[in-house]
Structures are given as C-alpha cells and as structure tokens.
C-alpha distance (Angstrom), angle and dihedral (degrees) to the residues before:
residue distance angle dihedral
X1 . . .
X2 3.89 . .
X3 3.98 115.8 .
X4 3.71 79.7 -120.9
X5 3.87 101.1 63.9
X6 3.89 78.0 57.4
X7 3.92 87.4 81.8
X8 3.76 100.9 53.4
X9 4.21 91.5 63.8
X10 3.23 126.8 104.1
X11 4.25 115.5 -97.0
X12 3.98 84.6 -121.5
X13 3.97 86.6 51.8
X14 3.69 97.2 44.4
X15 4.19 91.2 47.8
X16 3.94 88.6 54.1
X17 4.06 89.4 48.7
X18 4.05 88.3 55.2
X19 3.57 94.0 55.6
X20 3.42 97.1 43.4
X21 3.97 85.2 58.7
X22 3.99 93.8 38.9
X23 3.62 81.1 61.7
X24 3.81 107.2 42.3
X25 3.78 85.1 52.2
X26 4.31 92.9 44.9
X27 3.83 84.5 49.7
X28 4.13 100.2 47.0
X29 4.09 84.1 36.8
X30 3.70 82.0 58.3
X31 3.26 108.3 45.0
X32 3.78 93.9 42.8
X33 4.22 86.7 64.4
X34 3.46 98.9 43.7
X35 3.58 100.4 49.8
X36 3.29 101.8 73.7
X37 3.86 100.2 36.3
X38 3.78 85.2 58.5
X39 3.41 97.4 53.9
X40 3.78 91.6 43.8
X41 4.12 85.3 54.6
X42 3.88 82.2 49.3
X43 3.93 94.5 48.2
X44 3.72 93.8 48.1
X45 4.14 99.5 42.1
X46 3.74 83.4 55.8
X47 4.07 95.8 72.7
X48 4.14 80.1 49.9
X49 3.40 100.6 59.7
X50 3.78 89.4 49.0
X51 3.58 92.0 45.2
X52 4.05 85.1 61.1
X53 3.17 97.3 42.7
X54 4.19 94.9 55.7
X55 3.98 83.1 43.2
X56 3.89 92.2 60.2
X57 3.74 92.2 47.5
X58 3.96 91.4 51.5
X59 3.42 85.2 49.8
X60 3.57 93.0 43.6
X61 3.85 91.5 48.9
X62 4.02 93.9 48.0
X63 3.54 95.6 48.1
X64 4.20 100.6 42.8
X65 3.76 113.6 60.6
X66 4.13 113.1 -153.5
X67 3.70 119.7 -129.7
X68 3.53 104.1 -84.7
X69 4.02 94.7 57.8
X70 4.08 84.6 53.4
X71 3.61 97.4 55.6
X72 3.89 86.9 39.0
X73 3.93 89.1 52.9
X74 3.82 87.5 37.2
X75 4.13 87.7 53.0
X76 3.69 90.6 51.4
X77 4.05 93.4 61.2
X78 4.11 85.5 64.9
X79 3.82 107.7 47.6
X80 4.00 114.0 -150.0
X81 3.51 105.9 -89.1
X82 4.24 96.7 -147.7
X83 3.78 106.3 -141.3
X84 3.60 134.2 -140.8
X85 3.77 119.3 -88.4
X86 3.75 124.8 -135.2
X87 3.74 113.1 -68.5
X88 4.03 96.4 37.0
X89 3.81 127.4 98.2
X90 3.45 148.0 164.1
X91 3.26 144.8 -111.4
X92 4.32 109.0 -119.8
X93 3.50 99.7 -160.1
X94 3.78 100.0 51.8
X95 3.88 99.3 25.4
X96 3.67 113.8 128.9
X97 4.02 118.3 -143.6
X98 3.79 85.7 -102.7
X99 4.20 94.0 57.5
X100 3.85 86.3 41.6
X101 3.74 90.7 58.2
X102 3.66 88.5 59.4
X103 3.32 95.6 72.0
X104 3.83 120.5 90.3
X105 3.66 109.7 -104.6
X106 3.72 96.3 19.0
X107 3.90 112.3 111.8
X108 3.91 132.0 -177.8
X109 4.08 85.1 -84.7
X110 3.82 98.0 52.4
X111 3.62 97.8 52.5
X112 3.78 99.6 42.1
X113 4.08 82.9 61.4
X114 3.49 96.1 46.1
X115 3.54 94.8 54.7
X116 3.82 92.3 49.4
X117 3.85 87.9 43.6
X118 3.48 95.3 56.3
X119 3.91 91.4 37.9
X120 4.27 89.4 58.3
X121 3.74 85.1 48.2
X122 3.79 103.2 53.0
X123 4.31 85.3 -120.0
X124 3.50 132.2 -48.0
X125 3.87 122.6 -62.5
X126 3.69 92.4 -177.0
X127 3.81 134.9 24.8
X128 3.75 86.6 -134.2
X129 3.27 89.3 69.4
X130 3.54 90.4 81.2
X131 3.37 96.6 85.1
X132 3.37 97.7 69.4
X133 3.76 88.9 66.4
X134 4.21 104.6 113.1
X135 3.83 109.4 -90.7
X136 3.91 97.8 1.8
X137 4.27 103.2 128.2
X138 3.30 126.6 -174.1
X139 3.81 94.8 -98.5
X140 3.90 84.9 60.9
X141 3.97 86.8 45.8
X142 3.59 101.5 55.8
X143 3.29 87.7 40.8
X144 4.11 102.5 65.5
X145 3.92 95.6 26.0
X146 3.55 81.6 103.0
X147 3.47 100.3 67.8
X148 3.70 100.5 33.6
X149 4.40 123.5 101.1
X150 3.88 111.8 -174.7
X151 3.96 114.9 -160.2
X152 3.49 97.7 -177.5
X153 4.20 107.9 -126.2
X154 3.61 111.3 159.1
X155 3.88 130.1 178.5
X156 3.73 114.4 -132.8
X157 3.84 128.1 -131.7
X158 3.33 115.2 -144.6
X159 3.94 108.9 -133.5
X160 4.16 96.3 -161.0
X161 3.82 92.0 47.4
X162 3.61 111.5 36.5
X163 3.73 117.5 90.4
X164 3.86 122.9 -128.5
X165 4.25 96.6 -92.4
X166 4.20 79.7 54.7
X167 3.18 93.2 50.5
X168 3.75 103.8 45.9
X169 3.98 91.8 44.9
X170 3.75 90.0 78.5
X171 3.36 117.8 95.4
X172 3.70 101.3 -129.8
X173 3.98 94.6 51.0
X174 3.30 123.2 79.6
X175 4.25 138.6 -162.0
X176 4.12 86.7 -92.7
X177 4.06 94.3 46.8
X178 3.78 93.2 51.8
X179 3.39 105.9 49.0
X180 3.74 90.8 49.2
X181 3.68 90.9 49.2
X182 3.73 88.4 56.6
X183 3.39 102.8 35.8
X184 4.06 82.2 56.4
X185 3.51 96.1 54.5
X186 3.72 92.6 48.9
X187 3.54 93.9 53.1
X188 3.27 113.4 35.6
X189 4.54 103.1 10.6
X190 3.66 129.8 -115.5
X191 3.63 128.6 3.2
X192 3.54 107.5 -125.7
X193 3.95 105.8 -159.3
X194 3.64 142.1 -32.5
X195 3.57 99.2 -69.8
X196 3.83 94.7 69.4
X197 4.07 77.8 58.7
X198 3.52 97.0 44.5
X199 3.98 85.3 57.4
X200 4.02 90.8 55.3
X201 4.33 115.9 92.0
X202 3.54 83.9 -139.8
X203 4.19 95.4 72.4
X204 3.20 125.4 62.3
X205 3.79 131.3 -153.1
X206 3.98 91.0 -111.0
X207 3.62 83.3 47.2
X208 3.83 99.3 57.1
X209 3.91 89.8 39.6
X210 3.98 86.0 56.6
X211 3.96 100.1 43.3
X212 3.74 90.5 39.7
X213 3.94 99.8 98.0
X214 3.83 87.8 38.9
X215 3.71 106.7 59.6
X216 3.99 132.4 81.7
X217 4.14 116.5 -173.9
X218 4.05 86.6 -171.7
C-alpha cells in the first residue's frame, strides 16, 4: 500500500489504522523489556532451587544414620563383657551373674539360669551338676570346666518340717515324692533317715544318691 492511498480513507478508517499501530509498537516495546528481565529472574532462581535441593540432602544426611552407625548404636546397648584369660576361675557356688559372664561361652542367659538352678537346689554338690542347667550341652560343658572351682556349700531341707510347696520346690522331688513324704509323717511321725525312703516305690536309687547331700531329718 502506498503512503498515498492513506489519504483517500475515511477519518473513521484512518483512526482505527493508528491504533492498530500504537498497539503493535506497545506490544513489541513490551516484549522487548521483559524478555530479558525474565530470563534474568529465571537465571538467578536456578542457583535457589539447587541451594534447596543440597539443604534437603544435609538434612537428609543428619537425620538418617547408615548401617554401620546402627549396629554401632545397637553394640553400645550390650557392653563388652571382658572374659577371663587362661589360668582364672570362678568360684560356682558364690559366682554372681556378672563373674559368670566372664567366662567364655557364658552369656547374659546362661548365668541368669544358673543362678536360679543352683538357688532351687540349695547350691551345687557337684560340678556335674551343671549340666542339668536348661540348654547347657556337653560342648558348652567341656568348654567352661576350665574356669569353674566348686566348694561344695549346700543348704539343707528339712524333710519333718517343710510343708508340701517346700518340698516340691526342689528340683529332685517331685508331685508323687511329696505327698508321700507328708502323708508319712501324718500317719505314722517323723522320718528318721533315708532308709525309711529308700523302702518307698516312689524313690529310686538315683534318686536317693541325688537328694542325699540335700536332706536333714533333725
């Protein structure tokens, strides 16, 4: 279109074409500024983001512990108990839990039922009678022998005295044994030694030999 075919619109026609240029050149004018800001803001918000994201892994790396620090905090629950070293015992019928666990192979478990073991029985008479503790083999056995002394010290029950609960308690008397033992002494009095025992179905010869060192007829 020549600049000269401008002149033969109409004045309403010729205001609508100045607009329409007044706002092709606001909207290029615009565009032209903004640009560049905008992709300044979109330059400088990218630092930010990785600012955030290196923040959440520091915090993810302070607040998750790896494996290793588990089983280190996990280690720390169960002290080291130190054990003894060749040469050193102890002694079974005074032994705490805590001198038990010095011996190799004895653990927390072990020595909490070898105390109550030797508690039921009144001590231990015999060192062999450490296998009858729950769970301890003969591997285990041979194994702590040795660090083990035995002075025997056992407490006496007193078969004429003690009542039936007493009685059964003990490790090497059983429902059967103490209601006979009972029912003798209400029948016919005290029981004045093992051989009135020995006469009775309900003892055996390995059961006398056993309760031997643990019975008093006073």
């Amino acid at each position: 279109m020549n600049w000269k075919d401008y002149l033969y619109f109409q004045k309403r026609d010729r205001v609508a074409i100045i607009l329409l240029l007044v706002l092709i050149t606001l909207t290029g004018g615009i565009y032209i500024f903004t640009r560049p800001q905008q992709k300044a803001d979109k330059e400088e918000a990218k630092p930010s983001g990785v600012r955030v994201i290196t923040n959440t892994d520091t915090l993810y790396s302070n607040t998750v512990s790896t494996p290793s620090e588990q089983n280190k905090d996990k280690a720390s629950d169960y002290p080291y108990q130190k054990k003894l070293e060749t040469g050193r015992t102890v002694e079974l019928n005074t032994a705490d839990t805590t001198s038990l666990k010095k011996i190799p192979g004895i653990g927390t478990g072990f020595a909490n039922r070898i105390v109550k073991y030797r508690n039921l029985l009144g001590g231990f008479a015999d060192i062999t009678q450490l296998k009858e503790v729950w769970g301890l083999d003969n591997e285990l056995y041979d194994k702590i022998m040795p660090y083990i002394t035995l002075i025997p010290q056992v407490k006496k029950m007193k078969v004429n005295s003690a009542d039936f609960n007493e009685l059964i308690r003990h490790p090497y008397i059983d429902y059967k044994q103490a209601k006979i033992i009972v029912d003798i002494r209400e029948r016919k009095g005290r029981i004045e030694s093992l051989k009135r025992l020995r006469l009775l179905e309900e003892f055996s010869d390995d059961d006398i030999k056993r309760l031997t060192p643990y019975l008093s007829f006073d």
